[in-house]
C-alpha positions in Angstrom: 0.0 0.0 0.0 1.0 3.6 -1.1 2.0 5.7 2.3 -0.4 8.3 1.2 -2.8 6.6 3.4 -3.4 7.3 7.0 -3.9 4.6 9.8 -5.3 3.8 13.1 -8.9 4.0 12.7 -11.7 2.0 12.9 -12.3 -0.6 10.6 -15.9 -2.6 9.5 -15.0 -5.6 8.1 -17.8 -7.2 6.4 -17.5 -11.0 4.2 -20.0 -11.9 1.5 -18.9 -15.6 2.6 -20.6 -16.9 -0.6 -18.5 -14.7 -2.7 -15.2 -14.7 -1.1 -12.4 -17.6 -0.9 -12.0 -18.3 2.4 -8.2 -19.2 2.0 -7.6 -15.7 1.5 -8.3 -14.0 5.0 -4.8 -13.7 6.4 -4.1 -11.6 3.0 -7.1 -9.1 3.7 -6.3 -8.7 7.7 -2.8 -8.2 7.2 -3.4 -5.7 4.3 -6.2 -4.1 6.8 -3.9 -3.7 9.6 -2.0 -1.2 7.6 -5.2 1.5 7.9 -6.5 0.8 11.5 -8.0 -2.1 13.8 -10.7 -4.5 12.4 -12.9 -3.3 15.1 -16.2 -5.3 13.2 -15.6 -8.3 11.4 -18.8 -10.4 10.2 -18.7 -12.8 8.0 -22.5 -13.4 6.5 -24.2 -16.8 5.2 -26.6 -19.3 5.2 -23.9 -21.6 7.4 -25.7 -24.7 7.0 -24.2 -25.1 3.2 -21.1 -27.1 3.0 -19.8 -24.7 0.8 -19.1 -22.8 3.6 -17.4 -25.1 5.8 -13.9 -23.4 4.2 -14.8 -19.9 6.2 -16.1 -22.4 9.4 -12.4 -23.1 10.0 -10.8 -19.7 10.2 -14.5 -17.9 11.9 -12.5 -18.1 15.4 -8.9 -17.9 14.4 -9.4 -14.6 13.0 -12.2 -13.2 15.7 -15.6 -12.9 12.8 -18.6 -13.1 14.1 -20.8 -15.5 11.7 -24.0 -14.2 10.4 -26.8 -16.6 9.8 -29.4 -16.2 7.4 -31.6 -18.9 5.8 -32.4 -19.0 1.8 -35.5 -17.3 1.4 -36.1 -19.9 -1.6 -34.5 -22.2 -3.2 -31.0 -20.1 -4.8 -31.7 -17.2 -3.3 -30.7 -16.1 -0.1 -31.0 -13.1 2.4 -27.3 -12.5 3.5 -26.7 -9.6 0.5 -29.6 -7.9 1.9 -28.3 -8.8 5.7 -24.8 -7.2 5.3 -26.5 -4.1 3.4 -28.7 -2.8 6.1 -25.6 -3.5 8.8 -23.4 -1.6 6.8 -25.7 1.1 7.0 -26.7 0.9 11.0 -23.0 0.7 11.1 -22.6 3.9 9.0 -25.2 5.6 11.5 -24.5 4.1 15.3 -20.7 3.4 15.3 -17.4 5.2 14.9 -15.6 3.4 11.4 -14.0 5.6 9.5 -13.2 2.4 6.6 -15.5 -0.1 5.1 -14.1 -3.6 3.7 -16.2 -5.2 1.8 -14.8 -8.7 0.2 -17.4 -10.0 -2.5 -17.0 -10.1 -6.1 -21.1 -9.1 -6.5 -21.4 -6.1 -8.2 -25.3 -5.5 -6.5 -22.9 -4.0 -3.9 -22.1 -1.5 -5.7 -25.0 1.2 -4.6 -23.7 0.5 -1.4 -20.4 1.3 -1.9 -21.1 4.5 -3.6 -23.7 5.5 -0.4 -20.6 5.2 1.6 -18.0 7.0 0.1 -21.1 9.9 -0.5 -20.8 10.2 3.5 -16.7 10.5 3.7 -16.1 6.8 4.0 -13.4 4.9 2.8 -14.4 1.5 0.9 -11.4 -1.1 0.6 -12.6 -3.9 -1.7 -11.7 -7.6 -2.3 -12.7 -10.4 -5.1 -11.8 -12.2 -7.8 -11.1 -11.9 -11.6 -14.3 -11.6 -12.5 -15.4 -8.7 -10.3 -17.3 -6.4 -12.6 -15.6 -3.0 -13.4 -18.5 -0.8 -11.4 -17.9 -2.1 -8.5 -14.2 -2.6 -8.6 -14.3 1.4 -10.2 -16.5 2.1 -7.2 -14.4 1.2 -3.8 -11.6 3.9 -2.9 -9.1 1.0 -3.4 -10.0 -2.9 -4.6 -7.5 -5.8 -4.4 -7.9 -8.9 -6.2 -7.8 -12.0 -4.3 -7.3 -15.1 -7.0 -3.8 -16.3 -8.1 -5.0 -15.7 -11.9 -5.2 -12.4 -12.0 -1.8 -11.6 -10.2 0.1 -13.5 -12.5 -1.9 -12.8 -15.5 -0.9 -9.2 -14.6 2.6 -9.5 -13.1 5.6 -8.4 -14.8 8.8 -10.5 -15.8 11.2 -7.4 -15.7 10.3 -4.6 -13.7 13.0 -2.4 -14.7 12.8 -2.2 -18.3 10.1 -0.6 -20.5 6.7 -2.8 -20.3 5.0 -2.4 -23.8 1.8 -4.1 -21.7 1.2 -1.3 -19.4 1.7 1.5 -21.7 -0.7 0.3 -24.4 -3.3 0.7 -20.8 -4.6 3.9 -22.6 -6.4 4.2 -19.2 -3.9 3.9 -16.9 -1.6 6.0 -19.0 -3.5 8.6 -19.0 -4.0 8.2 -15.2 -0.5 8.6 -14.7 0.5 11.8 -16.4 -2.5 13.7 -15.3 -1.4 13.3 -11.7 1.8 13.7 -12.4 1.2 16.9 -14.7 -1.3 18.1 -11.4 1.2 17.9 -9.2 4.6 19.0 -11.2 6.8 22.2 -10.2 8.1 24.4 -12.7 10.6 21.8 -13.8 8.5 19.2 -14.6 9.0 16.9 -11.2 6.2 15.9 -8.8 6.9 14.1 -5.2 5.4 10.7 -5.4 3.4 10.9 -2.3 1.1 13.7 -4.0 0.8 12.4 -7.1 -0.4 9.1 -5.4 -3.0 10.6 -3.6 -3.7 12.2 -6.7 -4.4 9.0 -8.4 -6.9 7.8 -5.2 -8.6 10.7 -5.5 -9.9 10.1 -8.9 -11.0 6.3 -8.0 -9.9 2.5 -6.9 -6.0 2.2 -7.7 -3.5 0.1 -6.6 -0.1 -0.8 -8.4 -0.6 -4.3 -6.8 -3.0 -5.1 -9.3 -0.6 -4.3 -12.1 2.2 -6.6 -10.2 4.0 -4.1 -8.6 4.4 -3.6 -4.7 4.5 -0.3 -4.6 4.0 3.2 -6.9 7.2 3.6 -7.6 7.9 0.5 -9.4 5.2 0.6 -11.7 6.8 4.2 -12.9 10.1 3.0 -12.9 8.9 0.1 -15.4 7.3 2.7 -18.3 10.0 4.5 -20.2 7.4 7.5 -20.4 8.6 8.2 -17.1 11.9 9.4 -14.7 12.4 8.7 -11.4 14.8 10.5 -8.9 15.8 9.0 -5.4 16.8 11.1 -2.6 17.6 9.7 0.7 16.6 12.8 3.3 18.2 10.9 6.7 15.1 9.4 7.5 14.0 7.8 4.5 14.3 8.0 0.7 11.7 10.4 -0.9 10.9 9.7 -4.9 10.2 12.0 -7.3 8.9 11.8 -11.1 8.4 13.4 -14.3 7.6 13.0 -18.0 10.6 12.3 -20.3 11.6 15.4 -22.4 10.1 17.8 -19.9 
């Protein structure tokens, strides 16, 4: 995660059980712990399917509090509804400054947007599959399945990747931050320009294989990168080529 972010507040962790892998937990706490405490963590399903019985085994380990609900009929089921209104009672009664929502269901999506409307910050997990308004949606979205990391990760991070800068998108993306937050000579600190980048929507170079910001502009050509180490820490700066 980008250190634009700040930590130590209260997070609501809430699991669409029937849309999340279960194997995948220890990812999503860790990467929580880096914005606050999991104060909330619910996981919600109708518990009696053995599809479940993967989340059954880490419930405890991890401190979620299991959420029963029944299928209203046959292959349909109240728990999307369920962790809707509790997001919202949550939103209302408690003191959570970060939503997590792991599901790959794009009917969340509503919800997500609700949130953010009243200051929140909406961390997303799923899968591949995840449609694009609800990944577009959280402030930040992670993918969870093996396929997409390594359909995405790069052999040579150093060099020029002809993949990423054909990403029209993401491209563009990156030289509108950078342009926003450029001095006179061209260079913009990479903490500003990152939070430039959230700003505008979900983002994280994760999901283009690279751990952190600065290694997914050091892998495009299209861009420079200065180091500086300021006794405390080294501070990163970039610009477009030519500038």
């Amino acid at each position: 995660m980008p250190d634009t972010e700040s930590s130590g507040e209260n997070i609501a962790l809430l699991i669409d059980a029937d849309n999340a892998p279960a194997a995948k937990i220890n990812f999503i706490i860790a990467e929580l712990a880096t914005y606050g405490s999991v104060s909330i963590r619910r996981a919600y399903g109708n518990w009696k399917k053995p599809a479940l019985s993967g989340w059954e085994k880490v419930l405890h380990e991890y401190a979620i509090q299991p959420v029963q609900h029944f299928d209203i009929v046959k292959g349909k089921n109240a728990s999307d509804m369920a962790l809707l209104i509790e997001a919202m009672d949550i939103l209302y009664t408690k003191n959570v400054g970060t939503f997590c929502l792991v599901s790959s269901d794009c009917d969340f999506t509503p919800l997500v947007l609700r949130l953010r409307a009243d200051g929140k910050r909406v961390i997303g997990f799923g899968d591949a599959k995840t449609p694009e308004p609800f990944v577009a949606s959280c402030t930040r979205f992670l993918y969870l399945d093996d396929e997409k990391k390594a359909k995405v990760k790069q052999s040579d991070k150093t060099g020029p990747t002809q993949k990423l800068k054909g990403d029209t998108k993401l491209m563009n993306l990156l030289r509108n931050a950078v342009d926003a937050r450029a001095d006179e000579d061209g260079w913009a600190r990479l903490g500003p320009v990152g939070n430039h980048i959230l700003n505008q929507g979900s983002f994280d170079p994760r999901n283009y294989g690279f751990s952190k910001l600065s290694e997914l502009f050091a892998a495009i050509d299209t861009f420079e990168i200065h180091k500086e180490n300021n006794g405390t820490g080294s501070i990163f700066s970039v610009r477009l080529r030519g500038k």
